[in-house]
MISE-355731 format. One record per residue (C-alpha): x, y, z; residue in one letter. Coordinates in steps of 0.1 Angstrom, whole numbers, plus 2048, in hexadecimal, padded with zeros to 3 digits. Example, Ala and Ser with C-alpha at 12.3 -4.5 7.8 and 13.67 -1.06 7.14 Angstrom:
BEGIN
   xx   yy   zz  type
  87B  7D3  84E     A
  889  7F5  847     S
***
This chain:
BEGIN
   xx   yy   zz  type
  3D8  1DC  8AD     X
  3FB  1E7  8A4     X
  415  1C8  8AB     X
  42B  1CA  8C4     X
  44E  1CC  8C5     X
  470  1D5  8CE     X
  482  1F6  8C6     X
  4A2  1F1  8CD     X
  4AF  215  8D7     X
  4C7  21F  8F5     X
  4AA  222  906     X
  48D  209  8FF     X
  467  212  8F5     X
  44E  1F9  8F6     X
  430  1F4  8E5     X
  413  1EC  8FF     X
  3F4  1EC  8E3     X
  3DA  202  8D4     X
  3F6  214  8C4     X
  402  222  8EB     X
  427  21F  8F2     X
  439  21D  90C     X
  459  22E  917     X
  473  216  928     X
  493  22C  924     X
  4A7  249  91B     X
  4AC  24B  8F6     X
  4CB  256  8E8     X
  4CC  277  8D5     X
  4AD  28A  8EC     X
  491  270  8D9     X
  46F  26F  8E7     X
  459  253  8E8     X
  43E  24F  8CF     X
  41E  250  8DD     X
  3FB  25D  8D0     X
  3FC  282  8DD     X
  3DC  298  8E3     X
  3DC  2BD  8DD     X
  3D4  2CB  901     X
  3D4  2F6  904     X
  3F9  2FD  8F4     X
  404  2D8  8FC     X
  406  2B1  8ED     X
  404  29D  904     X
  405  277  905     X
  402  259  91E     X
  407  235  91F     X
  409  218  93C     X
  41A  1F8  941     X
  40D  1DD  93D     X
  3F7  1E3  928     X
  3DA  1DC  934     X
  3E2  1E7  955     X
  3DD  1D2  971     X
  3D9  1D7  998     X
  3F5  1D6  9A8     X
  410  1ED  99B     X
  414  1FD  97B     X
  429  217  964     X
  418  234  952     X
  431  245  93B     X
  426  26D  932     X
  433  27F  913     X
  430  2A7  914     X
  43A  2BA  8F5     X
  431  2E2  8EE     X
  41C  2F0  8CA     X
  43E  2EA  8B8     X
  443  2C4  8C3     X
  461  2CE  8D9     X
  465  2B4  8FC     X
  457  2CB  91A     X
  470  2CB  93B     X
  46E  2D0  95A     X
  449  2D2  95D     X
  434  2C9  97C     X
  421  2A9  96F     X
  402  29C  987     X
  3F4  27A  97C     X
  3D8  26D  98E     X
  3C1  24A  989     X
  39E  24B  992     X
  385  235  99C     X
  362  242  9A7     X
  34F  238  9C1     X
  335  21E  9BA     X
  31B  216  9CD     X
  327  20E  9EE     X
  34C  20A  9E3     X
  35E  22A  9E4     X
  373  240  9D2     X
  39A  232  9C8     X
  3B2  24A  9C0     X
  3DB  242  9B5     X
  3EF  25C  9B2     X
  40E  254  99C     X
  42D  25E  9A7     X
  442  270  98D     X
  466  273  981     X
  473  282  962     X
  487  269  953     X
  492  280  92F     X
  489  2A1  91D     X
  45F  29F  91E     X
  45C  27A  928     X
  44D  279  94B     X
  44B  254  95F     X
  435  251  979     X
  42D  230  990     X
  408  22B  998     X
  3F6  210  9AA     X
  3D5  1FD  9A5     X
  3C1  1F3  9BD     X
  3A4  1DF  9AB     X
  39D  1D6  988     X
  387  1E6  971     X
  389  20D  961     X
  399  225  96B     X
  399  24E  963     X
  3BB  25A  961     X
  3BD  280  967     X
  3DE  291  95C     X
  3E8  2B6  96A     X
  404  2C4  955     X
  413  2E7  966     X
  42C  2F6  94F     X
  44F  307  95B     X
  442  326  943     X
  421  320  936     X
  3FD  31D  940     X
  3EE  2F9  952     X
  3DE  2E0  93B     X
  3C9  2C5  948     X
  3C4  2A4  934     X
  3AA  283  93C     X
  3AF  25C  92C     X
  39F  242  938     X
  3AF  21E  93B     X
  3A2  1F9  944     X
  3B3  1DF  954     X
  3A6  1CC  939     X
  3A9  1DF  919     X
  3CB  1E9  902     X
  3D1  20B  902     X
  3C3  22E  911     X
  3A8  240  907     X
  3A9  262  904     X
  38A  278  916     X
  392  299  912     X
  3AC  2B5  919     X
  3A7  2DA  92B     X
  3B5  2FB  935     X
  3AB  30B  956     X
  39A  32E  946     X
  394  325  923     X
  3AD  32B  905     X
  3BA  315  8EA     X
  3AD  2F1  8F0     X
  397  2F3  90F     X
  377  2E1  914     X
  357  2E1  925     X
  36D  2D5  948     X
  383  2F3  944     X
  367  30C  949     X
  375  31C  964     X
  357  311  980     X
  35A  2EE  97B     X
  337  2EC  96A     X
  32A  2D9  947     X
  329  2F5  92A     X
  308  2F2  911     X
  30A  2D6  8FE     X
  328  2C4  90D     X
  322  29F  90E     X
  303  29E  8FC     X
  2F1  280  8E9     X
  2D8  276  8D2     X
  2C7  255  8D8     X
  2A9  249  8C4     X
  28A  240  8CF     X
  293  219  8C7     X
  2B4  21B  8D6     X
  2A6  22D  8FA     X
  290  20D  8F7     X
  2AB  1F3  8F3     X
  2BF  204  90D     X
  2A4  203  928     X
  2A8  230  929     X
  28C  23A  93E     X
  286  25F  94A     X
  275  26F  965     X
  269  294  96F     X
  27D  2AD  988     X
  262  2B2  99E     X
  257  2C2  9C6     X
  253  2AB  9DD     X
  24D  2A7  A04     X
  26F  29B  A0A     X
  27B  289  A31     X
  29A  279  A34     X
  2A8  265  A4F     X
  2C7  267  A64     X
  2D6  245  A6E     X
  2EC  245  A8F     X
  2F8  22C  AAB     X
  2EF  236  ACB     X
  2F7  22E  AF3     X
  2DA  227  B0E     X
  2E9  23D  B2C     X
  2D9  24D  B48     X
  2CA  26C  B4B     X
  2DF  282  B59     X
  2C8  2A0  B62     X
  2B6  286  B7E     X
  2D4  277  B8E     X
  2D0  279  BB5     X
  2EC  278  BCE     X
  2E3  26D  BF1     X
  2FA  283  C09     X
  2FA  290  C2E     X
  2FE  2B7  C3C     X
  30A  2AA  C5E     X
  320  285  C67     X
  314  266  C75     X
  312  240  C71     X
  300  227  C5E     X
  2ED  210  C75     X
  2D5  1FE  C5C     X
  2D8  1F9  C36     X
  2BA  1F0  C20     X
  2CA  1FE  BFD     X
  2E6  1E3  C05     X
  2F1  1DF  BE0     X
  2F7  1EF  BBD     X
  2DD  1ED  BA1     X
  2C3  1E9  BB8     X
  2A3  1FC  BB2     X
  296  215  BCC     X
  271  228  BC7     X
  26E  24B  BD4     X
  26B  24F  BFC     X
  275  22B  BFE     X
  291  227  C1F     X
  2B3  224  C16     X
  2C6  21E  C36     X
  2C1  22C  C5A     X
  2D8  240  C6C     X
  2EA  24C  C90     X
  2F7  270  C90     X
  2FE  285  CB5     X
  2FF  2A9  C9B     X
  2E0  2A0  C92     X
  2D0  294  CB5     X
  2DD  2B3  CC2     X
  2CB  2C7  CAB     X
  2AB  2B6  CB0     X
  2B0  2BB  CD7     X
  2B3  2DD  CCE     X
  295  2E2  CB5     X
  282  2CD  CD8     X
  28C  2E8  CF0     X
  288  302  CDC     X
  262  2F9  CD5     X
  25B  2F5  CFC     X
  269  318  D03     X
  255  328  CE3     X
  238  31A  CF6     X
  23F  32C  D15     X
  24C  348  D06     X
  243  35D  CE7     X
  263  36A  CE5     X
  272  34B  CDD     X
  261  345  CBF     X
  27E  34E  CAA     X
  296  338  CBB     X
  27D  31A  CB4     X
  279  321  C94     X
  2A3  324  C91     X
  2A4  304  C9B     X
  28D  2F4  C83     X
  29B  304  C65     X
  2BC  2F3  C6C     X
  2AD  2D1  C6A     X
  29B  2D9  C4B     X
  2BB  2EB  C3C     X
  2CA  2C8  C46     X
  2B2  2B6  C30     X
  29D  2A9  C4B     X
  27C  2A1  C3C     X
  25E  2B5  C49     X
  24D  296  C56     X
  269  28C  C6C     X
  26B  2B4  C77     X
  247  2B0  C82     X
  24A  290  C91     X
  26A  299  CA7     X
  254  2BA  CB0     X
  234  2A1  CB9     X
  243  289  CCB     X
  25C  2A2  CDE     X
  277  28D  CE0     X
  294  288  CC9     X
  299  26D  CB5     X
  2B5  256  CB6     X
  2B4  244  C94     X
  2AD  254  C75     X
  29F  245  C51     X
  2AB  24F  C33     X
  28F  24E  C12     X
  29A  24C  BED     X
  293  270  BDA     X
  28D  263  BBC     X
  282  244  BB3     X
  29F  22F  B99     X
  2BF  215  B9E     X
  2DD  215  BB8     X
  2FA  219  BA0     X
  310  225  BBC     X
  315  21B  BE0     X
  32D  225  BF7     X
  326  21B  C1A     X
  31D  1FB  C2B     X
  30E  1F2  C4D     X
  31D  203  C6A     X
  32F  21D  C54     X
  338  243  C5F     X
  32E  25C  C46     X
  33C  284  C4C     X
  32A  2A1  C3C     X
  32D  2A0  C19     X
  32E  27B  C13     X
  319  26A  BF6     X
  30D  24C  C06     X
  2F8  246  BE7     X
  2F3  24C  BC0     X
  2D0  246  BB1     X
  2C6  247  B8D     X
  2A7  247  B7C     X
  2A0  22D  B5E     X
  280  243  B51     X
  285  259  B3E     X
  2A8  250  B31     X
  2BE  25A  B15     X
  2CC  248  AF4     X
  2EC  25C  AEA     X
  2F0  259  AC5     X
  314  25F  AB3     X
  309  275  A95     X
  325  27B  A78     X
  328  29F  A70     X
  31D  29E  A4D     X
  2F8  297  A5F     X
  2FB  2AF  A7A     X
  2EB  2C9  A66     X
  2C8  2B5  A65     X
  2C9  2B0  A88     X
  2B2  2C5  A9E     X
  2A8  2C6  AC1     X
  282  2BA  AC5     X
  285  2A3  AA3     X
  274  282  AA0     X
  28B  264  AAB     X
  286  23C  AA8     X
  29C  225  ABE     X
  29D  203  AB3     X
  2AC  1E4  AC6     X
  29C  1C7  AB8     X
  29B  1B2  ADF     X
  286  1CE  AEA     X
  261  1C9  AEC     X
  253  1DB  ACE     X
  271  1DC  ABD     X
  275  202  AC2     X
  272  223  AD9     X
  267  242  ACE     X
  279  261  ADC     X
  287  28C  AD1     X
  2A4  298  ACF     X
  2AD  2AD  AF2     X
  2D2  2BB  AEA     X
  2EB  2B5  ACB     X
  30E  2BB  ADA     X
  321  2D9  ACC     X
  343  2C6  ACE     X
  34C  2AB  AB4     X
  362  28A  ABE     X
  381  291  AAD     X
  385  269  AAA     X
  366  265  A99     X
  35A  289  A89     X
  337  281  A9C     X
  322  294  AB5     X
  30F  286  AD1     X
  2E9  28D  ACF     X
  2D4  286  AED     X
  2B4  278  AE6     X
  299  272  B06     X
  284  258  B07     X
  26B  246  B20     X
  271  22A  B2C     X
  255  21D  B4A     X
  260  1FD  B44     X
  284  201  B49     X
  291  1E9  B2B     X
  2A6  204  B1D     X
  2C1  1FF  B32     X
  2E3  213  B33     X
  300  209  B1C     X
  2E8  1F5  B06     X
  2F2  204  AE1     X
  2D5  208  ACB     X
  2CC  213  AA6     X
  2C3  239  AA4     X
  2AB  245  A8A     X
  2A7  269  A87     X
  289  276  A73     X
  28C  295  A5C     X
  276  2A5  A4C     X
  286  2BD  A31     X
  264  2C9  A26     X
  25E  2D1  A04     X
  278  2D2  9E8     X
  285  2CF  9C5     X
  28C  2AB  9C1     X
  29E  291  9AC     X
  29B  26A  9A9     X
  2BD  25E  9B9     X
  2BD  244  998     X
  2C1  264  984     X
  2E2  274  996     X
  307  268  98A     X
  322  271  99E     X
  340  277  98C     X
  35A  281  9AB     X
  356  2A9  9B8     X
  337  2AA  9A7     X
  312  29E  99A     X
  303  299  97B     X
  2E1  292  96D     X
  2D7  288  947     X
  2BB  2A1  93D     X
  2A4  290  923     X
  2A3  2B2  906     X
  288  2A5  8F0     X
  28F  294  8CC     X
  2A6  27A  8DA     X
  2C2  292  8E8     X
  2CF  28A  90D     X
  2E6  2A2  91B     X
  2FB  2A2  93C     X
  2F1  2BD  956     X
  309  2C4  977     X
  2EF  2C7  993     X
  2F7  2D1  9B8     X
  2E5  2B8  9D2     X
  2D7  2BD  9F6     X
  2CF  2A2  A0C     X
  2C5  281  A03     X
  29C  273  A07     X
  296  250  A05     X
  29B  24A  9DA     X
  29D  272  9D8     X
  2B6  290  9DA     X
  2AD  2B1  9DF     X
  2BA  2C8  9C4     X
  2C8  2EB  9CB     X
  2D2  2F8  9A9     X
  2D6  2EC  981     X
  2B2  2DA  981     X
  28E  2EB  97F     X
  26D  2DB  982     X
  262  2CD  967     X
  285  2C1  956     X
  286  299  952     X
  2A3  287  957     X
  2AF  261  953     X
  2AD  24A  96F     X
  2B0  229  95A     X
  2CF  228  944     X
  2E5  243  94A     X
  306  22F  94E     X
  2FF  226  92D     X
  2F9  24B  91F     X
  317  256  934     X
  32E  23F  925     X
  322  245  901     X
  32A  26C  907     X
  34A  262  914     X
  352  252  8F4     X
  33F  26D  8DF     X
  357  280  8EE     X
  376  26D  8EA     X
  371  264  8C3     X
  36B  28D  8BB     X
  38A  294  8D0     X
  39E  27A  8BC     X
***
C-alpha cells in the first residue's frame, strides 16, 4: 500500500490508500489530482473518497475527468450515485452525491452512508460536446481504495461493454467463469434444471369483517302514527324474521282499514262494487300491510286499533331511532337490521397483486380466536378504485357465517389462492437481483458458469415463473452464486485493470 503523505501544494491532495488520492484543493498552475484513471468511451476518468475507507455517516468522493489527450474536462454534467441492493428483507439504499466543480476536471461531490458494508458506486459523465460515458467501482466501508468494475457507452463505440448494449441485457460471454469440479465442491455450487411446473401462488392481505350490505333492511312507514309498545328496545339486539318489533297507533291507517271494511260489505251487496273493494285493499297492501293482517281485518270486519310490526329479515339492531310513545311520519326509519350470515371480509390488496385477483377465487380467512382457526370464502367484487393513501384496492370476499363469530370490525388475515397453472419455472435460490433487473448463473458444461438476465413473472412458493432468457432443460445454480457473482465481478475488474 503506497504510504501516505502530505503534498504540500496551494491546494492539498491527500493520499487515502490503495494508491487512490484525494483532492482537498485548488492547485496552483491548472494541476489535477493524481488518481488511477480508467479509460471509459473517449474519457479517463478517476474517483476517490474520504476517508478512506468510507464510513456511514458523511463522506467526500473526489472525480477526475480528462479527454483521449489527458486534457481536465469542464463543465460537464457529472451524476454519482452509491448503491446498496436490496437483501433479503432489507431494501435497496441509494445516495446520491451532490456535485460541485471545484477546478478544471476535478469534480467534488458529498454523499452519505447509511449502513456499513459495500457499496456500488455508479458514475454518469454527460459531456458539454461529447457523447455520455458511464463508469462502475465498487467501495467497502472496510477496505482502502476503489475497485474498478467496468466502464460503458450507451450504443457501443470505443470502450463499451456488455452493460452498454443498448437494451440493458448481458452480451455472450460477459461475466463468465470456469470452476473445476473440486472447486464447485469446496464451494458448496449446486445446480438445478429450468423446468414446467403446476405453479399457485398466494396473495397475503389484511382484511375488515363488515356487514353485508346487499341485505341491510330498513324498517319504515308509508303513512304517520305513534309507537305504543316496543319489543326491539335496544341496539345490537338480535331479531329472527317475522319476529314483532314494536306495535303501533295510526288514524291514516285506521281510516283505511274502515274503508277496505265498508267497501267489502257493499261488494257483497253489490257486484258493482267489486272494484271499489278491491281499491281499497290494494292501498293497505301498497302500505306494506301484510296479507295476514289484510285477511284478518276482512274476517273479523272490524278495524283494528293496534298494529304489530315483524322483523323482515332476520340479523342485529344496529340502528334505533324511536322509543316508547314516539310519533313516526311517513318516511321515518324506525329501524335498521343487518344480517351476520353471510357476511363480508374486505381485504386491502396492494396494486402490484391486483392483477392475480379474480372474482370467484379461493379465499382463507384466518383469525386465530375463531373456532377452527379459519373461514373459507370467494372473492365477490375487487373495487376498481385504488386508496391513494395506500395504493390498495378493496376486494370483497363472502363468507358464511351460521354461527355469527365473524363479527364486524374484527380485522383478519386474508389469504388469496392462485392458481397460475402451468409454467416455465425457476428455483427462487437460483435468481440474483442486481437493481432493474435479474440474473441467473447457467451451468455450460466443462466447468464454465455464465450470467444470464432473465425476466420473472410471479412468485410460487420457492419458484418464479420465467417469461423470457431461460428454456426447459437449462440448469442453473441455486447453491453458491454469490460466490460465482463476486468472482466475475473480480474476473472482470483484474481484465479491465
Amino acid at each position: 500500500m503506497r504510504p501516505k503523505a502530505w503534498i504540500p501544494l496551494v491546494g492539498v491532495v491527500v493520499a487515502v490508500g490503495a494508491g487512490a488520492w484525494l483532492w482537498l484543493g485548488r492547485p496552483s498552475g491548472g494541476a489535477v489530482p493524481d488518481l488511477p484513471m480508467q479509460q471509459v468511451g473517449d474519457y479517463q476518468v478517476g474517483v476517490a473518497t474520504s476517508p478512506d475507507p468510507p464510513r456511514p455517516g458523511e463522506n467526500v468522493a473526489t472525480i477526475v475527468v480528462k479527454d483521449a489527450g489527458g486534457k481536465p474536462v469542464r463543465g460537464a454534467q457529472v451524476d454519482p450515485r452509491f448503491v446498496m441492493e436490496a437483501m433479503g428483507q432489507m431494501p435497496r439504499m441509494e445516495s446520491r452525491g451532490k456535485v460541485t466543480e471545484v477546478s478544471p476536471g476535478v469534480y467534488r461531490a458529498t454523499y452519505g452512508l447509511s449502513m456499513p458494508g459495500e457499496w456500488d458506486v455508479h458514475v454518469k459523465l454527460t459531456p458539454q460536446d461529447g457523447t455520455p460515458v458511464s463508469a462502475d467501482w465498487r467501495l467497502s466501508t472496510s477496505v482502502d481504495g476503489l475497485a474498478f468494475v467496468s466502464g460503458s457507452v450507451p450504443g457501443g463505440g470505443a470502450g463499451a461493454t456488455a452493460e452498454a448494449a443498448g437494451d440493458g441485457t448481458l452480451a455472450p460471454g460477459e461475466g463468465e467463469v470456469r470452476i473445476d469440479p473440486t472447486r464447485r465442491q469446496a464451494l458448496g455450487i449446486r445446480v438445478a434444471p429450468v423446468e414446467m411446473r403446476e405453479l399457485a401462488t398466494r396473495v397475503r392481505a389484511a382484511g375488515r369483517v363488515a356487514w353485508d350490505e346487499t341485505r341491510v333492511r330498513d324498517v319504515t312507514f308509508k303513512f304517520g302514527g305513534f309507537v305504543r309498545t316496543l319489543t326491539a328496545d335496544f341496539v345490537g339486539r338480535t331479531v329472527r324474521k317475522g319476529e314483532p318489533l314494536l306495535t303501533f297507533y295510526s288514524p291514516e291507517l285506521l281510516a283505511a282499514q274502515q274503508e277496505f271494511i265498508e267497501s267489502n260489505a257493499a261488494a257483497s251487496r253489490d257486484p258493482g262494487a267489486r272494484d271499489l273493494a278491491a281499491a281499497a285493499k290494494r292501498r293497505l297492501e301498497l302500505w306494506d300491510i301484510p296479507a295476514a293482517q289484510i285477511e284478518g281485518i276482512a274476517r273479523e270486519g272490524r278495524p283494528r286499533d293496534v298494529l304489530p310490526v315483524l322483523a323482515p329479515v332476520t340479523g342485529v339492531v344496529t340502528e334505533k331511532r324511536v322509543v316508547n310513545g314516539s310519533p313516526f311520519n311517513p318516511g321515518d326509519v324506525l329501524f335498521r337490521i343487518a344480517p351476520l350470515d353471510p357476511i363480508w371480509v374486505m381485504a386491502s390488496v396492494f396494486q402490484s397483486d391486483l392483477p392475480l385477483v379474480k372474482p370467484g377465487a379461493p379465499v382463507t380467512i384466518v383469525m386465530p380466536n375463531l373456532e377452527g382457526g379459519t373461514r373459507t370464502g370467494r372473492v365477490a367484487f375487487v373495487d376498481p378504485m385504488l386508496a391513494p393513501e395506500t395504493r390498495s384496492s378493496a376486494v370483497r370476499v363472502e363468507v358464511s357465517n351460521p354461527r355469527g363469530d365473524l363479527r364486524p370490525g374484527m380485522f383478519v388475515d386474508v389469504n388469496l389462492e392462485v392458481k397460475l397453472g402451468r409454467r416455465l419455472a425457476v428455483p427462487e435460490s437460483a435468481v440474483l437481483p442486481t437493481g432493474e433487473r435479474r440474473v441467473v448463473f447457467v451451468d455450460l458444461g466443462d466447468g464454465r458458469l455464465a450470467p444470464r438476465e432473465v425476466q420473472l413473472g410471479a412468485r410460487a412458493g420457492d419458484w418464479y415463473e420465467v417469461r423470457s432468457g431461460l428454456v426447459a432443460g437449462d440448469r442453473v445454480v441455486t447453491s453458491g452464486n454469490f460466490l460465482i457473482s463476486s468472482e466475475a465481478k473480480l474476473k472482470t475488474a483484474t481484465e479491465k485493470w
